[in-house]
PDB file of N, CA, C and O in Angstrom:
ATOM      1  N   UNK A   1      -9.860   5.605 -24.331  1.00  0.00           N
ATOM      2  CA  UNK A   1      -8.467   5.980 -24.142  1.00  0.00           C
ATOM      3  C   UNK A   1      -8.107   5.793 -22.676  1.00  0.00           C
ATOM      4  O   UNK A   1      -8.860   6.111 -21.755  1.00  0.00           O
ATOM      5  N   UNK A   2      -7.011   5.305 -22.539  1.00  0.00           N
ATOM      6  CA  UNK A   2      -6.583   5.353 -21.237  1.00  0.00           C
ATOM      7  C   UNK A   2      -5.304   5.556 -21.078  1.00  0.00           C
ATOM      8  O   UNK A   2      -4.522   4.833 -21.696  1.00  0.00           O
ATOM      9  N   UNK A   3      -4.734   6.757 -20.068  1.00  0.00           N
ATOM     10  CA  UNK A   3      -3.367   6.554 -20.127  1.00  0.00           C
ATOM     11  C   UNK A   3      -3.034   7.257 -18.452  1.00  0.00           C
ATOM     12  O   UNK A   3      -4.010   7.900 -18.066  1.00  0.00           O
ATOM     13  N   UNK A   4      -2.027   7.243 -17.580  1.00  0.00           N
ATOM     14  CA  UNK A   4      -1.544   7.745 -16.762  1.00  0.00           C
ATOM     15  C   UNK A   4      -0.791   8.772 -16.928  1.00  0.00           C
ATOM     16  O   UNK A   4       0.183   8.710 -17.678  1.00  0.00           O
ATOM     17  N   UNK A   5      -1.183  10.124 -16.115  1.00  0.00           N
ATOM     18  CA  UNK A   5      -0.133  11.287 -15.977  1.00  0.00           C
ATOM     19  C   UNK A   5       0.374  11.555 -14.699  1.00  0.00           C
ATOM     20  O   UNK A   5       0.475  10.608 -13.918  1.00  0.00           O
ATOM     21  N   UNK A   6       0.645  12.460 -14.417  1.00  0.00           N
ATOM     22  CA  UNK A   6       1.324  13.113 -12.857  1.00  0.00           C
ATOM     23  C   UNK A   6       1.142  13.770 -12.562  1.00  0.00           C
ATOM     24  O   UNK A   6       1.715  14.706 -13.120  1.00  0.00           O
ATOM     25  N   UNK A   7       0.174  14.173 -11.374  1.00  0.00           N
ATOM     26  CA  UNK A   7      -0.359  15.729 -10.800  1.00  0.00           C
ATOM     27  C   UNK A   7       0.239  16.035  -9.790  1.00  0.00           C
ATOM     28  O   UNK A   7       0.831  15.253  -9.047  1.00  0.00           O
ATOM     29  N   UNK A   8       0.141  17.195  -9.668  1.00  0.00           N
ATOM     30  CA  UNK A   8       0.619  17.633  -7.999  1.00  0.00           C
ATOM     31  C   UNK A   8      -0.721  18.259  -7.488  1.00  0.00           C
ATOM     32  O   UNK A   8      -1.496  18.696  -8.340  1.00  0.00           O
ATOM     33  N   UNK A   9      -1.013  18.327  -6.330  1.00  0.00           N
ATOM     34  CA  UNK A   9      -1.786  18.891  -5.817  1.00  0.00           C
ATOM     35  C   UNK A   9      -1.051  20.852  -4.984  1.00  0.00           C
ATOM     36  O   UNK A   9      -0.346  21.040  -3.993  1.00  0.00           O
ATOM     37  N   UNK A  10      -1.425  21.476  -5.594  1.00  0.00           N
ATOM     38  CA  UNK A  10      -1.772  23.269  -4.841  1.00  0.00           C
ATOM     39  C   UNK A  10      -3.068  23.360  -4.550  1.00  0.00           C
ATOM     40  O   UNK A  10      -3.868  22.697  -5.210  1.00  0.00           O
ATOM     41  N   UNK A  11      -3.488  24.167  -3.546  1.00  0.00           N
ATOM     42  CA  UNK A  11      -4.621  25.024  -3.121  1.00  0.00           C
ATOM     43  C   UNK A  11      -5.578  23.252  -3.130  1.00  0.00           C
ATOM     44  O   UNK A  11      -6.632  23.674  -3.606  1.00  0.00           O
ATOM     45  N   UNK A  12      -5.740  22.290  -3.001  1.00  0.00           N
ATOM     46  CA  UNK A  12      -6.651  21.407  -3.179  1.00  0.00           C
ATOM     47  C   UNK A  12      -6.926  21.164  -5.066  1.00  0.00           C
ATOM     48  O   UNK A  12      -7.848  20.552  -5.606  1.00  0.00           O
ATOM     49  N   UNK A  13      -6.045  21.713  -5.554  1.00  0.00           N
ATOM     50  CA  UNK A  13      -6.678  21.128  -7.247  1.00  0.00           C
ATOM     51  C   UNK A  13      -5.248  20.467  -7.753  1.00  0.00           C
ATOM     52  O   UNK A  13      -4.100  20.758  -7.415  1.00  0.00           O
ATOM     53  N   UNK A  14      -5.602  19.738  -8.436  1.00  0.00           N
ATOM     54  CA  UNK A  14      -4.503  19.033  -9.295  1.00  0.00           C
ATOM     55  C   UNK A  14      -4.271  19.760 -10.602  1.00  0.00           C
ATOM     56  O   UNK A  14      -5.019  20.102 -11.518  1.00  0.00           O
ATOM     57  N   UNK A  15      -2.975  19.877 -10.372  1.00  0.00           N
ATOM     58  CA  UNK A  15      -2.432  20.250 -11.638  1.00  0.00           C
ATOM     59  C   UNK A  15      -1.295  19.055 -11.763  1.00  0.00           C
ATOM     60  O   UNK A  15      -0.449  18.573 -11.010  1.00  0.00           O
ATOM     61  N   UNK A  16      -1.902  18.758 -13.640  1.00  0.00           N
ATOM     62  CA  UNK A  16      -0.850  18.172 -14.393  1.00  0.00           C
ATOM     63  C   UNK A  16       0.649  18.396 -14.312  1.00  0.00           C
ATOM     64  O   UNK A  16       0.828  19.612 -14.239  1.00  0.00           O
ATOM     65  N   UNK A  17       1.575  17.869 -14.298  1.00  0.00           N
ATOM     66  CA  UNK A  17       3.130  17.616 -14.329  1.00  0.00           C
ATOM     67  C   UNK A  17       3.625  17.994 -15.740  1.00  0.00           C
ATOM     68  O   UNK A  17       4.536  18.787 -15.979  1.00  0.00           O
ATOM     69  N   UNK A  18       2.704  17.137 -16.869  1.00  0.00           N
ATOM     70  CA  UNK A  18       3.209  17.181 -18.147  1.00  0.00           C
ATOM     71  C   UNK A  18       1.941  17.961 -18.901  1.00  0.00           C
ATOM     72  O   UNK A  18       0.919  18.494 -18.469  1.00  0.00           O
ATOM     73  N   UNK A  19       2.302  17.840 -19.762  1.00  0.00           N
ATOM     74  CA  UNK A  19       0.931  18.461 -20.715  1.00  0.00           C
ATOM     75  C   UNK A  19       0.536  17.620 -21.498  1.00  0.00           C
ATOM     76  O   UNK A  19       1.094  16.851 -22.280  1.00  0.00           O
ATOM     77  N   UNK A  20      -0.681  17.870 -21.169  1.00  0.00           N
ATOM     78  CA  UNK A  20      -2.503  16.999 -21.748  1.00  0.00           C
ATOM     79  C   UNK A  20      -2.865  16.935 -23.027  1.00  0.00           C
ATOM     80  O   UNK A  20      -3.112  17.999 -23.595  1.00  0.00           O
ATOM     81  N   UNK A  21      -2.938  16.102 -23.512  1.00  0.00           N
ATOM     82  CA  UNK A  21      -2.871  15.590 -25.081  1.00  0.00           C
ATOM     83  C   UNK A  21      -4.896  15.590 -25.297  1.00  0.00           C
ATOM     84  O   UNK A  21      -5.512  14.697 -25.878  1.00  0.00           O
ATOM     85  N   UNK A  22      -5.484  16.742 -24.696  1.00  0.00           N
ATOM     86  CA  UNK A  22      -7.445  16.706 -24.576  1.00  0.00           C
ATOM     87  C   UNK A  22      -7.336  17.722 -25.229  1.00  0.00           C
ATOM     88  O   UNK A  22      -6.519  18.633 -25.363  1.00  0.00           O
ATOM     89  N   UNK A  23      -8.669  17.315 -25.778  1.00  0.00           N
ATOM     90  CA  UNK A  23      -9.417  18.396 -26.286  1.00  0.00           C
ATOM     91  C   UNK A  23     -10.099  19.307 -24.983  1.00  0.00           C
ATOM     92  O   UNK A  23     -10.306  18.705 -23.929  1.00  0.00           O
ATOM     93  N   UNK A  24     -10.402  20.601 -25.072  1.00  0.00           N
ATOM     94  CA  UNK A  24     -10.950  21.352 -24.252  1.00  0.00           C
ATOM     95  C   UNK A  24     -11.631  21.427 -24.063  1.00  0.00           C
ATOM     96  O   UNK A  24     -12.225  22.275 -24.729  1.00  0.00           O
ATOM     97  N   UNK A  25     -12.536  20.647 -22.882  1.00  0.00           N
ATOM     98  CA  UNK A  25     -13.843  20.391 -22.420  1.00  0.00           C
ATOM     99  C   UNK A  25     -14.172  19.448 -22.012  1.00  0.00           C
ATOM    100  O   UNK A  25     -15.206  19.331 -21.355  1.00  0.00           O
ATOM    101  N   UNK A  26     -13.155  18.235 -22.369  1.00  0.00           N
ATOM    102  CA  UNK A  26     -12.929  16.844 -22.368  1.00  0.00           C
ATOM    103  C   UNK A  26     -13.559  16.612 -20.788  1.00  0.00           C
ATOM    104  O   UNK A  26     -13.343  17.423 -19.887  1.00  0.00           O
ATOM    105  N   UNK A  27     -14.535  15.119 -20.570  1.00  0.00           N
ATOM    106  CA  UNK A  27     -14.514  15.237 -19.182  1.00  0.00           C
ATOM    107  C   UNK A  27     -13.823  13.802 -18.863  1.00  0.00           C
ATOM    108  O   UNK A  27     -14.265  12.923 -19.603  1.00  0.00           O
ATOM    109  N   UNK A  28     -13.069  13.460 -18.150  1.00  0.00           N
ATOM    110  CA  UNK A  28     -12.516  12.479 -17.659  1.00  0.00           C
ATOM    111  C   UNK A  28     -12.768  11.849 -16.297  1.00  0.00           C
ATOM    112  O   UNK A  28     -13.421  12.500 -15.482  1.00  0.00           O
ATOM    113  N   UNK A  29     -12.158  10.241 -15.868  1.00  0.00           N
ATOM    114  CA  UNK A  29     -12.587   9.767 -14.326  1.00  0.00           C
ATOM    115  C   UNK A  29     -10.855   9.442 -13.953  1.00  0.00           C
ATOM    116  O   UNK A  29     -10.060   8.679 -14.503  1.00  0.00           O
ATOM    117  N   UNK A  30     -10.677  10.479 -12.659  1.00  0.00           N
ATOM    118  CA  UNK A  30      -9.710   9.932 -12.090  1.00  0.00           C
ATOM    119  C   UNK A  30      -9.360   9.251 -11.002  1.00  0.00           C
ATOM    120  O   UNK A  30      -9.503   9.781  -9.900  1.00  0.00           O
ATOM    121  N   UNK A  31      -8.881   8.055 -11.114  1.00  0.00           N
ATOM    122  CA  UNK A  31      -8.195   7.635  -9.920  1.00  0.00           C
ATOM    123  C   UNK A  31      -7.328   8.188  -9.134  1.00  0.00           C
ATOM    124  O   UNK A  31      -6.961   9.311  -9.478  1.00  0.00           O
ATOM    125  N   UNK A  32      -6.933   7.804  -8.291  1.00  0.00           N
ATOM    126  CA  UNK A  32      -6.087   8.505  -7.456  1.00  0.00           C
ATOM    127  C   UNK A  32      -5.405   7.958  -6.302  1.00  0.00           C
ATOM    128  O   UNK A  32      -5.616   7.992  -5.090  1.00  0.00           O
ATOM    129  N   UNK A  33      -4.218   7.268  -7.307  1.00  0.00           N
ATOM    130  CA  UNK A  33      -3.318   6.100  -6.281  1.00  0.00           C
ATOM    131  C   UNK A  33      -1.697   7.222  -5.521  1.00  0.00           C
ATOM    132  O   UNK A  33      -0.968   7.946  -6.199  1.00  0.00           O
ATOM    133  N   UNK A  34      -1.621   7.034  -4.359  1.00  0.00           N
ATOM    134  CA  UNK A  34      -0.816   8.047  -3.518  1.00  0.00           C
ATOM    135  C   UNK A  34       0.747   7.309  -3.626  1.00  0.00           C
ATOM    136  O   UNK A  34       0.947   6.187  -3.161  1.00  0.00           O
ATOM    137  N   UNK A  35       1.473   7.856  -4.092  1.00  0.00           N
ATOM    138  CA  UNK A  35       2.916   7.572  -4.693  1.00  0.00           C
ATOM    139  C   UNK A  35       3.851   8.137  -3.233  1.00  0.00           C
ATOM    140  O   UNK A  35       3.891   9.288  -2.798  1.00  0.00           O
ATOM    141  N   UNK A  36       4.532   6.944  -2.703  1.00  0.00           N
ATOM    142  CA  UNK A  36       5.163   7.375  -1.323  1.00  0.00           C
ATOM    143  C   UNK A  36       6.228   8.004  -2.135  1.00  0.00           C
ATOM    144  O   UNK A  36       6.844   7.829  -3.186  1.00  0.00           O
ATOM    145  N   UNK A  37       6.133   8.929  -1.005  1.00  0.00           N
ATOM    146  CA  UNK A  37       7.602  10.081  -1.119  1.00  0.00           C
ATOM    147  C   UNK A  37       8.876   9.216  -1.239  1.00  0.00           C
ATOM    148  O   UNK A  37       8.869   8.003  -1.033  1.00  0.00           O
ATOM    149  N   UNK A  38       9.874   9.864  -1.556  1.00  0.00           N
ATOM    150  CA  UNK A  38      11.449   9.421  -1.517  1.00  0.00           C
ATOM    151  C   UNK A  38      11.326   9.184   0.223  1.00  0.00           C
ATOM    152  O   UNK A  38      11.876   8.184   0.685  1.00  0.00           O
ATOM    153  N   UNK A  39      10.931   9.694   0.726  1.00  0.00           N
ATOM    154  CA  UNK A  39      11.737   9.748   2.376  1.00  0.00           C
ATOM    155  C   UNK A  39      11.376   8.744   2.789  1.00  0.00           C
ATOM    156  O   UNK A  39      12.182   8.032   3.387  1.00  0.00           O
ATOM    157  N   UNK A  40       9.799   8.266   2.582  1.00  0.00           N
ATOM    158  CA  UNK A  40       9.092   7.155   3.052  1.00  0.00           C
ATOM    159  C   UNK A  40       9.882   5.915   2.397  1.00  0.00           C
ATOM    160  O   UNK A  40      10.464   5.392   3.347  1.00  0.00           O
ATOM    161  N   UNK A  41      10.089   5.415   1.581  1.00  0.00           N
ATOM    162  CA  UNK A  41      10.818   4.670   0.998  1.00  0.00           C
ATOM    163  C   UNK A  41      12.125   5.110   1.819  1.00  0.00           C
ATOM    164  O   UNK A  41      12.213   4.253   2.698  1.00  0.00           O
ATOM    165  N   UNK A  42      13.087   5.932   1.958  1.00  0.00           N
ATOM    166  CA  UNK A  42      14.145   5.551   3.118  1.00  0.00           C
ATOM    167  C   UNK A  42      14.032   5.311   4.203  1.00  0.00           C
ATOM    168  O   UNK A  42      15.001   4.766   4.732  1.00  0.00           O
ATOM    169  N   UNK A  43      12.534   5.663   5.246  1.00  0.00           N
ATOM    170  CA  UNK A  43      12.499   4.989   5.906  1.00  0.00           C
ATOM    171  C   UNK A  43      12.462   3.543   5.974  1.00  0.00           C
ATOM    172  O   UNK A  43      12.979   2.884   6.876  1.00  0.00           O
ATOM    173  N   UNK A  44      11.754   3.022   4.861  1.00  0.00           N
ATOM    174  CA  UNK A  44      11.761   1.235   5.029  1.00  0.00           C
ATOM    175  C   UNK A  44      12.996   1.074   5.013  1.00  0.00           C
ATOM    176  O   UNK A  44      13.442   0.343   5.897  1.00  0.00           O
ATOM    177  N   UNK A  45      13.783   1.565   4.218  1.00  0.00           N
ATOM    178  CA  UNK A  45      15.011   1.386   3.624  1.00  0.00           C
ATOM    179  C   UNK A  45      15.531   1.176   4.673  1.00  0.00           C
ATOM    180  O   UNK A  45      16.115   0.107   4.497  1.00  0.00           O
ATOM    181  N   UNK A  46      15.735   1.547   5.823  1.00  0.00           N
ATOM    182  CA  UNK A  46      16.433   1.881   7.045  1.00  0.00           C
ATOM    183  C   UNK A  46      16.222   0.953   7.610  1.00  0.00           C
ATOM    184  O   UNK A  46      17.217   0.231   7.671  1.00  0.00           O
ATOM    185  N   UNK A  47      15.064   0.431   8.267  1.00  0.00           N
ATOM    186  CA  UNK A  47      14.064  -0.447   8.972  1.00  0.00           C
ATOM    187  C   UNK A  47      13.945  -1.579   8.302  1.00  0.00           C
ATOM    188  O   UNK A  47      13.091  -2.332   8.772  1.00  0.00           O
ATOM    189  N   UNK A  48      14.537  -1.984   7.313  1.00  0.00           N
ATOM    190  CA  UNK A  48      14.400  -3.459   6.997  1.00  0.00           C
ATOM    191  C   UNK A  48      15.745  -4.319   7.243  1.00  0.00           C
ATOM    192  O   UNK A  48      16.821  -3.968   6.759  1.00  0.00           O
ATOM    193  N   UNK A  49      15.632  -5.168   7.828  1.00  0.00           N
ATOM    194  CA  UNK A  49      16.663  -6.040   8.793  1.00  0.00           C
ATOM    195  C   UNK A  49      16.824  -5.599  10.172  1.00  0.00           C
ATOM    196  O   UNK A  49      17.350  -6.471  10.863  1.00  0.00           O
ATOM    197  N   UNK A  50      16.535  -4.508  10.803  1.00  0.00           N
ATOM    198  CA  UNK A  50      16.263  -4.282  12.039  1.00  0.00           C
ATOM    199  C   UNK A  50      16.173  -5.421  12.991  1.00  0.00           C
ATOM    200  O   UNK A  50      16.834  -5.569  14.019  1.00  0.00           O
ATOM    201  N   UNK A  51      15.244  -6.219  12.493  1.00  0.00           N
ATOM    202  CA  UNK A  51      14.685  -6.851  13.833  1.00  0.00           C
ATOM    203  C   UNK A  51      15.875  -8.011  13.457  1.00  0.00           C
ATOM    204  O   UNK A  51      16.625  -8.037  14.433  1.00  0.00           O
ATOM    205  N   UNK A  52      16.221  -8.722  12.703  1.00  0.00           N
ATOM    206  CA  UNK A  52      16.910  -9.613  12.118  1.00  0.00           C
ATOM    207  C   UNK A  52      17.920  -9.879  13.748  1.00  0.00           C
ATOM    208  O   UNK A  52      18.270  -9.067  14.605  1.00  0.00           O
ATOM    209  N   UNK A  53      18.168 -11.634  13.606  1.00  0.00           N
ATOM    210  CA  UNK A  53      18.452 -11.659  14.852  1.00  0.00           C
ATOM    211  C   UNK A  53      18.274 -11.655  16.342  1.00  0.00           C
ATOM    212  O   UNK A  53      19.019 -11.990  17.263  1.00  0.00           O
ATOM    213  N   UNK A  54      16.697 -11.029  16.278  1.00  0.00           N
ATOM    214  CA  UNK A  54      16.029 -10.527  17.515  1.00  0.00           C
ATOM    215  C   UNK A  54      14.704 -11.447  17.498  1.00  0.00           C
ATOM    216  O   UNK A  54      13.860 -11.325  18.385  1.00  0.00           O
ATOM    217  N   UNK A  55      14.571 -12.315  16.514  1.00  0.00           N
ATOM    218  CA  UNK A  55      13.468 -13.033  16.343  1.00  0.00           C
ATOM    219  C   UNK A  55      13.459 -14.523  15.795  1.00  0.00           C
ATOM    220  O   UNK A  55      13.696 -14.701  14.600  1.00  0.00           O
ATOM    221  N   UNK A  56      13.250 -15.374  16.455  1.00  0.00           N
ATOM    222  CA  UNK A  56      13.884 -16.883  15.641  1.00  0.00           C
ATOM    223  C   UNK A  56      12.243 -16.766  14.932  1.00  0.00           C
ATOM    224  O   UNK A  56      11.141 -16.705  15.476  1.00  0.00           O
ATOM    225  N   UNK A  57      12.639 -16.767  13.532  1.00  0.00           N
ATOM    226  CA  UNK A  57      11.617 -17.013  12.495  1.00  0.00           C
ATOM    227  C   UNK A  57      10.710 -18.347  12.596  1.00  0.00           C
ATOM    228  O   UNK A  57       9.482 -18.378  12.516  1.00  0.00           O
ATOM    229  N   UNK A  58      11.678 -19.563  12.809  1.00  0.00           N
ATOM    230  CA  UNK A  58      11.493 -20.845  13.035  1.00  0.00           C
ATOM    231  C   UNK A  58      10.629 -20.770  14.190  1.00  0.00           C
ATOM    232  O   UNK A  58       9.532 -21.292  13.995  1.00  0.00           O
ATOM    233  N   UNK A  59      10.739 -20.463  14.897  1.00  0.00           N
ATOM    234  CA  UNK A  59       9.770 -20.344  16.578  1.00  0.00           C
ATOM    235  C   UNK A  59       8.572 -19.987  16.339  1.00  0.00           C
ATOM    236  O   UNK A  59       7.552 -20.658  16.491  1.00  0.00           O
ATOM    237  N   UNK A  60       8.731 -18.376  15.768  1.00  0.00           N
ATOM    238  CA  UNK A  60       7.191 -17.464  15.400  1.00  0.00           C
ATOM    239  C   UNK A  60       6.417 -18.647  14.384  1.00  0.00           C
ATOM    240  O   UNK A  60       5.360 -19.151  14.764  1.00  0.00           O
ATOM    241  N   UNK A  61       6.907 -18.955  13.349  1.00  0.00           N
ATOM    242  CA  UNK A  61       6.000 -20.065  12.278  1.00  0.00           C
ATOM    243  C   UNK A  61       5.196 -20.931  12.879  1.00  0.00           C
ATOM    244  O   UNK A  61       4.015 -21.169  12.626  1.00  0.00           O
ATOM    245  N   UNK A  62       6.254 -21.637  14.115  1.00  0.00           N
ATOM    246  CA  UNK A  62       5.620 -22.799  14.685  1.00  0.00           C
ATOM    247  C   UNK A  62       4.606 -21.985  15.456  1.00  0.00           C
ATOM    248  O   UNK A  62       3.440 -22.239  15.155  1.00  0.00           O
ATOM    249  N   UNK A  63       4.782 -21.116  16.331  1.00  0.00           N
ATOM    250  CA  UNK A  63       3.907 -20.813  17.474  1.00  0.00           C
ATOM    251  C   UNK A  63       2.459 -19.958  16.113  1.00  0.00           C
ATOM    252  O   UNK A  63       1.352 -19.822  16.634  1.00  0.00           O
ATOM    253  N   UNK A  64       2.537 -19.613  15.009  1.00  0.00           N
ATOM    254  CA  UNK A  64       1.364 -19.396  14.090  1.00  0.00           C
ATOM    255  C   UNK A  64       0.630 -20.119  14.289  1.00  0.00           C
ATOM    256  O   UNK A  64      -0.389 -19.926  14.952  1.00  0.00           O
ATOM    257  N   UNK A  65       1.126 -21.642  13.507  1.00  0.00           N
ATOM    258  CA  UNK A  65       0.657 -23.214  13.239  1.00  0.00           C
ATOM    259  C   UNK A  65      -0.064 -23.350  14.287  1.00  0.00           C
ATOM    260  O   UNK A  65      -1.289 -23.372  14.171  1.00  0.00           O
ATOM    261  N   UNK A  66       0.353 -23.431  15.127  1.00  0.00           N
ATOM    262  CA  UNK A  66       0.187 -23.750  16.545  1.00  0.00           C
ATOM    263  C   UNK A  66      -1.525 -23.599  16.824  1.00  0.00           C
ATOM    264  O   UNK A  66      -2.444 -24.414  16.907  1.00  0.00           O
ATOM    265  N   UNK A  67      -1.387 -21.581  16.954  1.00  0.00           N
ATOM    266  CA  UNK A  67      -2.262 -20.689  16.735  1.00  0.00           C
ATOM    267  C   UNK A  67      -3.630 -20.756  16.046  1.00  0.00           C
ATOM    268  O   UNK A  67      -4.685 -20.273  16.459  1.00  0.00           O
ATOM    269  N   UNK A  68      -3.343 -21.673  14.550  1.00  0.00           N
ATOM    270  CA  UNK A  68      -4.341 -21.325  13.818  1.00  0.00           C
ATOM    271  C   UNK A  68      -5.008 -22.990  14.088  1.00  0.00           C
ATOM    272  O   UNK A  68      -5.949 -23.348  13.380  1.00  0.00           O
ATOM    273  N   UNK A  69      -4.445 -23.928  15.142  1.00  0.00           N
ATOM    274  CA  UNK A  69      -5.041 -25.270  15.066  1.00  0.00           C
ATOM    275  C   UNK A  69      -6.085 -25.230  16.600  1.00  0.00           C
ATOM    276  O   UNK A  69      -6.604 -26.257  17.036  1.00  0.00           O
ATOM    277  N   UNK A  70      -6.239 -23.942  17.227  1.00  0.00           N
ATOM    278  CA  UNK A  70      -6.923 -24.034  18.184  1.00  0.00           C
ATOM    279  C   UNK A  70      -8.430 -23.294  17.669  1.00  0.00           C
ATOM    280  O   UNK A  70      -8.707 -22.305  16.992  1.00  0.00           O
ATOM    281  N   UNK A  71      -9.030 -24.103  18.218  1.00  0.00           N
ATOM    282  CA  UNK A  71     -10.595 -23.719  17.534  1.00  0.00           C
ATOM    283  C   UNK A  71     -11.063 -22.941  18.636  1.00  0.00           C
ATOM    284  O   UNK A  71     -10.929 -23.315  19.801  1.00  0.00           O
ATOM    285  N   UNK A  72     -11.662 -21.762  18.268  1.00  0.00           N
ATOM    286  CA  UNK A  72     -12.333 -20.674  19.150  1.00  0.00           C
ATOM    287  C   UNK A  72     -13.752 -20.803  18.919  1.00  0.00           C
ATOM    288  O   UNK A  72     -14.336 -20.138  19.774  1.00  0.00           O
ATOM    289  N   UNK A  73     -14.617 -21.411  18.076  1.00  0.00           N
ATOM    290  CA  UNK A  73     -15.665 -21.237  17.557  1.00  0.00           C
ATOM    291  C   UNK A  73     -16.791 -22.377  18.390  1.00  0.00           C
ATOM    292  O   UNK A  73     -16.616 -23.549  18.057  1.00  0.00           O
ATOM    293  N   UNK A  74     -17.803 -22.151  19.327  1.00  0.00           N
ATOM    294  CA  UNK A  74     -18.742 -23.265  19.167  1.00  0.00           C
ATOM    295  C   UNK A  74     -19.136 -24.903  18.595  1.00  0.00           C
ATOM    296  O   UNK A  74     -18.864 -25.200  17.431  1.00  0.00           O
ATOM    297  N   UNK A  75     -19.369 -25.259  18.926  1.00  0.00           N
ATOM    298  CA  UNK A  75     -19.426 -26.540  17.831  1.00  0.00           C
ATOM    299  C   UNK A  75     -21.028 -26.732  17.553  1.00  0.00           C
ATOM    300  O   UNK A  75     -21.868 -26.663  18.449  1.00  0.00           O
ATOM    301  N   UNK A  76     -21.226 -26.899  16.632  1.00  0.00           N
ATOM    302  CA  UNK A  76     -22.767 -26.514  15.948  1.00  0.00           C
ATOM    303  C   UNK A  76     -23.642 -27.250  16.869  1.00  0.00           C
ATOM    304  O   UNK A  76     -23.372 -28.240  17.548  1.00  0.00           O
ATOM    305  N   UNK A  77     -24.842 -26.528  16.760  1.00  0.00           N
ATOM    306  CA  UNK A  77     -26.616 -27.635  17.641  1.00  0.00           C
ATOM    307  C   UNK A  77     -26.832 -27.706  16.403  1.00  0.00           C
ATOM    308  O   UNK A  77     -26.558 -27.044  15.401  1.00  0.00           O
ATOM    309  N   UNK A  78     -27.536 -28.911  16.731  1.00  0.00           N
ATOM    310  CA  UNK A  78     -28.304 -29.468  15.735  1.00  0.00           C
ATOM    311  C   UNK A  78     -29.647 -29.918  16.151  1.00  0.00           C
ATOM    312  O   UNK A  78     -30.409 -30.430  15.331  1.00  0.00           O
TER     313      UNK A  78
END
């Protein structure tokens, strides 16, 4: 069986959101993926296009390219 629910965390333990369709005793493995808050999401919200204007996209790409064609590495002995 596999299915996703919604806990909150008190005192360090998770408690369920909805109610648990287990038998009593049941042992289960949980994951535990961290769901950004509403606020965090308005911050991006806020902060996206910011820089817009302040950065020629076209420039940064080239100066990447540029970047990734210079070799830092040794050249092998043989």
């Amino acid at each position: 069986m596999r299915s996703t629910i919604r806990v909150r965390v008190r005192g360090g333990v998770l408690e369920p959101i909805e109610k648990l369709d287990l038998p009593e005793g049941t042992e289960v493995s949980i994951t535990i993926l961290d769901v950004p808050a509403d606020s965090d999401a308005d911050a991006f919200r806020c902060s996206f296009e910011s820089w817009k204007g302040t950065i020629d996209a076209e420039d940064l790409i080239r100066k990447i390219r540029e970047s990734r064609e210079v070799s830092t590495r040794p050249g092998p002995r043989l």
